[in-house]
Residue frames as a rotation matrix with the C-alpha (Angstrom) as fourth column:
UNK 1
0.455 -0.854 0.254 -94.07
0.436 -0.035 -0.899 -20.86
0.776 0.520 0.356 -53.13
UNK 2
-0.043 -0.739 -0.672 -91.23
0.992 -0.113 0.061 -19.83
-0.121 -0.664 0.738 -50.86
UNK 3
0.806 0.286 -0.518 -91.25
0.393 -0.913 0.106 -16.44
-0.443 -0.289 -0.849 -49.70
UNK 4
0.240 -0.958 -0.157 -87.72
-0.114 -0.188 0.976 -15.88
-0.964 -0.217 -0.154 -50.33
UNK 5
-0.614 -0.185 0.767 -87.75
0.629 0.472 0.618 -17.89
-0.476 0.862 -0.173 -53.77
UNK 6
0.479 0.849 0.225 -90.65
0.871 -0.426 -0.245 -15.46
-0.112 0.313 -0.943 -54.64
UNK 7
0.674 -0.352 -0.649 -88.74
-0.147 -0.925 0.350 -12.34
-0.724 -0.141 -0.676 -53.86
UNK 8
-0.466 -0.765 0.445 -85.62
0.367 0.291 0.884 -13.90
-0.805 0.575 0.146 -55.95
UNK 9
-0.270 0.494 0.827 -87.95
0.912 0.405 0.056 -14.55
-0.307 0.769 -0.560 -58.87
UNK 10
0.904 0.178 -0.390 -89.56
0.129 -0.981 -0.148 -10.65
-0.409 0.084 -0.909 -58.60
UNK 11
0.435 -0.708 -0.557 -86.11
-0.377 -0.705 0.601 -9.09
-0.818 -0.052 -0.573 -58.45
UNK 12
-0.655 -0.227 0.720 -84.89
0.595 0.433 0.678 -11.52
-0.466 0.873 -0.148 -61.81
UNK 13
0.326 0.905 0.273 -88.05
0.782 -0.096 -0.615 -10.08
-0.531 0.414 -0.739 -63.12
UNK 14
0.911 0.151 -0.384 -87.56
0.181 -0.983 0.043 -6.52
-0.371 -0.108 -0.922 -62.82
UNK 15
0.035 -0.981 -0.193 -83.81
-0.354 -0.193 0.915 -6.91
-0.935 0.036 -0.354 -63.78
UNK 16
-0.742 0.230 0.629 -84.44
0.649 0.479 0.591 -8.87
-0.166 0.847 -0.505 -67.28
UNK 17
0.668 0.725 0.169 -87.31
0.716 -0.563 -0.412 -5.84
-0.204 0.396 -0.895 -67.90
UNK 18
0.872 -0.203 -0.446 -85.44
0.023 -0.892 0.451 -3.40
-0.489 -0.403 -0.773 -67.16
UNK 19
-0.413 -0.848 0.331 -81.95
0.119 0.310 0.943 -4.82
-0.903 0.429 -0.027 -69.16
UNK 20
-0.370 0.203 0.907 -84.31
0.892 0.352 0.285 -5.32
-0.261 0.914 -0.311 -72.25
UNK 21
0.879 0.464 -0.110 -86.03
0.451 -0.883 -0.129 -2.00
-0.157 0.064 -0.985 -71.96
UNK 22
0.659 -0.460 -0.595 -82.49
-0.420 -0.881 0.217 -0.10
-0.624 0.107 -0.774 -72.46
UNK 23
-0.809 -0.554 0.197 -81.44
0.208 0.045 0.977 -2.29
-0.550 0.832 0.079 -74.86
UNK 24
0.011 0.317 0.948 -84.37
0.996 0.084 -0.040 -2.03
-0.092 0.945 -0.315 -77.10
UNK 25
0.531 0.264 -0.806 -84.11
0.369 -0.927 -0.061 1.82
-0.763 -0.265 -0.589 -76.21
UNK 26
-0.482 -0.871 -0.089 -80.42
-0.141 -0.023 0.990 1.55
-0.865 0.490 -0.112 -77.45
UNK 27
-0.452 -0.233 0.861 -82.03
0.546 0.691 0.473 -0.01
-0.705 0.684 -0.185 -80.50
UNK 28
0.510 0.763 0.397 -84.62
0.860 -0.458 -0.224 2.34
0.011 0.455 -0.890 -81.32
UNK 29
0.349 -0.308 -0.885 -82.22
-0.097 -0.951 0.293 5.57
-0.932 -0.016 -0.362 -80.87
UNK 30
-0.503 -0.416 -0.758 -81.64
-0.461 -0.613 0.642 7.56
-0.731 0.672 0.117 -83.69
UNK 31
-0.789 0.353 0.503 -84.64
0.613 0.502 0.609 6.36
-0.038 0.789 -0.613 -85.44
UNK 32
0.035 0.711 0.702 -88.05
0.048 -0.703 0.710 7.95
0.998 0.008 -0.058 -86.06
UNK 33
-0.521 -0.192 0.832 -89.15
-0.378 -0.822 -0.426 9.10
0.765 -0.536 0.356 -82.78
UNK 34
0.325 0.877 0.354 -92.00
-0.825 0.446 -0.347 6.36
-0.462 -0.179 0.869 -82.60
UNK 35
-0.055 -0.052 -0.997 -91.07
-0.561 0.828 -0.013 3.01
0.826 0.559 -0.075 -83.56
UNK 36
0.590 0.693 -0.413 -91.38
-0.377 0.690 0.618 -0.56
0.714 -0.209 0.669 -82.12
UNK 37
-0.153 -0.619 -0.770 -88.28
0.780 0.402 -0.479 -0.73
0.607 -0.674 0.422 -80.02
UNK 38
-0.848 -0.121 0.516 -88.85
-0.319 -0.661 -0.679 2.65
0.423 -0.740 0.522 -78.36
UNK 39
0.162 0.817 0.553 -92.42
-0.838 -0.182 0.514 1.47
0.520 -0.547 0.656 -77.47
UNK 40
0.546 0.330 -0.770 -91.65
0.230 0.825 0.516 -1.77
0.806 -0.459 0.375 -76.37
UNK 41
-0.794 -0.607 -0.029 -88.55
0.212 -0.231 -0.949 -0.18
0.569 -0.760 0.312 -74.32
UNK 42
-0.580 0.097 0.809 -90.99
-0.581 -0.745 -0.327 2.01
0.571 -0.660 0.489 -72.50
UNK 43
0.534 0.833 -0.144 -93.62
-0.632 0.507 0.587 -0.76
0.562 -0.222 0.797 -72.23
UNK 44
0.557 -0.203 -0.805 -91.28
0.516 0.845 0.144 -2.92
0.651 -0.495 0.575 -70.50
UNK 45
-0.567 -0.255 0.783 -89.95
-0.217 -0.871 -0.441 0.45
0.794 -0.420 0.438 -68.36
UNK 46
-0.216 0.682 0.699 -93.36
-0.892 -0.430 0.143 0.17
0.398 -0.592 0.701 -67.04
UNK 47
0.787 0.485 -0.382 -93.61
-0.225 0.801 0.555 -3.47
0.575 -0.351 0.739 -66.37
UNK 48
-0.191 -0.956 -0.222 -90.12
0.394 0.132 -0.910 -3.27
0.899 -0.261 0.352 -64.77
UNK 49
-0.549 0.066 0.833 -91.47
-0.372 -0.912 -0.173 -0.86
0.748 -0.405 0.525 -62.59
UNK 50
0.242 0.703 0.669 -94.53
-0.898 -0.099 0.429 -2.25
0.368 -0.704 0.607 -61.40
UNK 51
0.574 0.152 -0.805 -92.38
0.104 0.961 0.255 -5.32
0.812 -0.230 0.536 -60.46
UNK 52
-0.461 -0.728 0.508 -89.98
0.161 -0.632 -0.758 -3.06
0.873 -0.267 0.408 -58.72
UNK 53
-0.371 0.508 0.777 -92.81
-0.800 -0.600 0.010 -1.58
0.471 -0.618 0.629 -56.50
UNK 54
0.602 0.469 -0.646 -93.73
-0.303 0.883 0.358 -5.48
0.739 -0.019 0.674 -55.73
UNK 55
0.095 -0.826 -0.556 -90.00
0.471 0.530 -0.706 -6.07
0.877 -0.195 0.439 -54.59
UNK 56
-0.459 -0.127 0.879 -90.23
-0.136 -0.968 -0.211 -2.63
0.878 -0.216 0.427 -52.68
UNK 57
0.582 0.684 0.440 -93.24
-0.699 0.144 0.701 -4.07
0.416 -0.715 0.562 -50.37
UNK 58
0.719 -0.226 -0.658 -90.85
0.368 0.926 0.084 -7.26
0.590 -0.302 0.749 -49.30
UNK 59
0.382 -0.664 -0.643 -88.00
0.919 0.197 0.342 -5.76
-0.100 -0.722 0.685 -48.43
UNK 60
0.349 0.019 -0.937 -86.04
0.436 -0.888 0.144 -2.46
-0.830 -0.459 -0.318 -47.44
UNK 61
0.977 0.142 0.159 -85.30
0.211 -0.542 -0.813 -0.24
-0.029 0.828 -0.560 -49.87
UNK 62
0.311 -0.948 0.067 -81.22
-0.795 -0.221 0.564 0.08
-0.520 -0.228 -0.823 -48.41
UNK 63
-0.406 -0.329 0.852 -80.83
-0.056 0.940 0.337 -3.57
-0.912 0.089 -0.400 -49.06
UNK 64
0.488 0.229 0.842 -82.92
0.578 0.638 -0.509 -3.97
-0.654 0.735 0.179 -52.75
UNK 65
0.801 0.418 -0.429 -82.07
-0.087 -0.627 -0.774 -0.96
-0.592 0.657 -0.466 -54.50
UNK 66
0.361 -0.901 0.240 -78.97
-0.645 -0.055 0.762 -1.91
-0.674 -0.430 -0.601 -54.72
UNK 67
-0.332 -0.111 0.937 -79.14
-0.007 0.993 0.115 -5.25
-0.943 0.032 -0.330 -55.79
UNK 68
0.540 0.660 0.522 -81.48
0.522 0.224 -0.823 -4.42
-0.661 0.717 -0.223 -58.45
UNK 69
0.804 -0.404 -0.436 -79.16
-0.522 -0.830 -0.195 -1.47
-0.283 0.384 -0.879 -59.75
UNK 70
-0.131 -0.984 0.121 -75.94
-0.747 0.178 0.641 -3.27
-0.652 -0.006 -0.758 -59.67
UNK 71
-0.467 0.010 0.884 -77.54
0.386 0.902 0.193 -6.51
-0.796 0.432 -0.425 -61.31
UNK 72
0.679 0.734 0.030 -79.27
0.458 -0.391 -0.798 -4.28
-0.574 0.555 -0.602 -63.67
UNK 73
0.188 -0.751 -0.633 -75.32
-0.785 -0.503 0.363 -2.40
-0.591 0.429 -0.684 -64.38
UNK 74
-0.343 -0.565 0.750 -74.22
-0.476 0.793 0.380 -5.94
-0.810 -0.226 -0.542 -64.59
UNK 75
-0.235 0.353 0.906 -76.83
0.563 0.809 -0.169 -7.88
-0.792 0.470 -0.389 -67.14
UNK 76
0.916 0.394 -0.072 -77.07
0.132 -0.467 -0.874 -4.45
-0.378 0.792 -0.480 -69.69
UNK 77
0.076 -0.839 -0.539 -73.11
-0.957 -0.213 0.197 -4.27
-0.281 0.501 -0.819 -70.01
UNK 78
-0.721 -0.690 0.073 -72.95
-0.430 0.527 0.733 -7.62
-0.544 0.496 -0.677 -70.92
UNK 79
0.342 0.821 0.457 -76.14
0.388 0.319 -0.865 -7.51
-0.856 0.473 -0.210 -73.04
UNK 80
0.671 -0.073 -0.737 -74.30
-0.192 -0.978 -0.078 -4.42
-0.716 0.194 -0.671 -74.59
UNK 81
-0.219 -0.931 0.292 -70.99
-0.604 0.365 0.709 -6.96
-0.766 -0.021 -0.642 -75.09
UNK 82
-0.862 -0.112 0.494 -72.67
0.083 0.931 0.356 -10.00
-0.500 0.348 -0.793 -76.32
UNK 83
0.103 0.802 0.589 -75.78
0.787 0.296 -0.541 -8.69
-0.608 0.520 -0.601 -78.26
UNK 84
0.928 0.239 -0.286 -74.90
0.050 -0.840 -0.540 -5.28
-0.370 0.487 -0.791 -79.32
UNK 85
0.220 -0.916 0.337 -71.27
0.969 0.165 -0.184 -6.38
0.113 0.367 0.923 -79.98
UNK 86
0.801 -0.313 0.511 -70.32
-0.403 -0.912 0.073 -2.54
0.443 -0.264 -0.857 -77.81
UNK 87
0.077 -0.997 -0.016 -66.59
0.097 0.024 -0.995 -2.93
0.992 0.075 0.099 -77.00
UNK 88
0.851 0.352 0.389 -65.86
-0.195 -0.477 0.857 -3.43
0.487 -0.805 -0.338 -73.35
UNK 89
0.190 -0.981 0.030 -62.70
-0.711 -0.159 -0.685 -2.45
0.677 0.108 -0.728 -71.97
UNK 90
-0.072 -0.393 -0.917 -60.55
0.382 0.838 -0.389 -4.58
0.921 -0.379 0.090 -69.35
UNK 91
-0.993 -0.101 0.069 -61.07
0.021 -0.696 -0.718 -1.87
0.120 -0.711 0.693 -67.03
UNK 92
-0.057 0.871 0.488 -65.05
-0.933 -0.221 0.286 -2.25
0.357 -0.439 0.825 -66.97
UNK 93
0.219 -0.032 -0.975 -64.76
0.138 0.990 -0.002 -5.88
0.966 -0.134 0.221 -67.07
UNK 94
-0.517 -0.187 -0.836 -63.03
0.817 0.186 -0.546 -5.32
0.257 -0.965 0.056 -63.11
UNK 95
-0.891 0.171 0.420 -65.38
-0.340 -0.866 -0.368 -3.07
0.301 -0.471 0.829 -62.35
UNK 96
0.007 0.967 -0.254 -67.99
-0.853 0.138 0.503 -5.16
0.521 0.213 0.826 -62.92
UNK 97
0.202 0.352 -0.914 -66.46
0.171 0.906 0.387 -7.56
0.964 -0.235 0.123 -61.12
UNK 98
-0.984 -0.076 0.158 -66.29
-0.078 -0.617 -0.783 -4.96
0.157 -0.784 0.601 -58.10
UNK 99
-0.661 0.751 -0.006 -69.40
-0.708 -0.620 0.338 -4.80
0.250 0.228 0.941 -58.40
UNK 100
0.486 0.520 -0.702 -70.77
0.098 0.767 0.635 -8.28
0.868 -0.377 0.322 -57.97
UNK 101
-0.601 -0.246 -0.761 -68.50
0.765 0.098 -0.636 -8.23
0.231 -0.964 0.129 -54.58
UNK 102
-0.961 0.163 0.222 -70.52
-0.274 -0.662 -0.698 -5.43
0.033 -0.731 0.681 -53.42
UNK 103
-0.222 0.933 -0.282 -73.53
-0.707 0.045 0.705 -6.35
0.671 0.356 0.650 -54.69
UNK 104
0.051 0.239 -0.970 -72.89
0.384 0.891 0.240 -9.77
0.922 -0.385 -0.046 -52.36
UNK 105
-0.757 -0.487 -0.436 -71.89
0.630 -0.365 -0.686 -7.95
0.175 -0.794 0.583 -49.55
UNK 106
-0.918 0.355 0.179 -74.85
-0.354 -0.934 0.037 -6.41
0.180 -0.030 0.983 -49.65
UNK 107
0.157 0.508 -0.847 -76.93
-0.437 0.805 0.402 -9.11
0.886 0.307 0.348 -50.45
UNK 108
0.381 0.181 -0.907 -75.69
0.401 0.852 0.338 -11.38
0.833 -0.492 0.252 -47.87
UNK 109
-0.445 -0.714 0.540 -74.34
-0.199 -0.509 -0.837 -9.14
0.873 -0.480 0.085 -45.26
UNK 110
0.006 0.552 -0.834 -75.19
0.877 0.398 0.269 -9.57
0.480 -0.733 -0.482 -41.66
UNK 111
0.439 0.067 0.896 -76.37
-0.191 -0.967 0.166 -6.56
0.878 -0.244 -0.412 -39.55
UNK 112
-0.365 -0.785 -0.500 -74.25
0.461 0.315 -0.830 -5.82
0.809 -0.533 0.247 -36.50
């Protein structure tokens, strides 16, 4: 497999853990203390992680953390929208789309 296509694939990974982990968190709050969304949240915390620390060996830590944060802001507000049915204003909506532009600009910048 492509190097590059490999890294992609990681960083999807870790973003889609890491989205589902704080929504099933979301789901499990304000229930017992122990239930089946707070463990899977954490369980997929931890597999989020150890794909994280995968991405971490490829490439610099200036350039992913970013990416992974911002697509991680990006794919839990509009899990938040369209699965939890949480009101989002017109004002996050253009933030978020501030947000992909930096995220690319980060992504694809060129060093000078």
């Amino acid at each position: 497999m492509d190097s590059q296509l490999f890294v992609t694939l990681l960083v999807l990974v870790t973003v889609t853990f890491n989205t589902t982990a704080q929504t099933l968190l979301k789901l499990g709050a304000g229930q017992d203390a122990i239930n089946l969304y707070i463990v899977g949240g954490i369980f997929l915390y931890g597999l989020s992680t150890i794909f994280y620390i995968l991405v971490l060996s490829k490439l610099n830590l200036s350039l992913i953390y970013p990416i992974v944060i911002g697509l991680t802001i990006i794919a839990t507000m509009i899990v938040g929208s369209a699965i939890l049915k949480e009101r989002v204003s017109t004002t996050q909506w253009l933030g978020m789309g501030l947000l992909v532009s930096g995220i690319w600009a980060i992504a694809f910048g060129k060093k000078v």
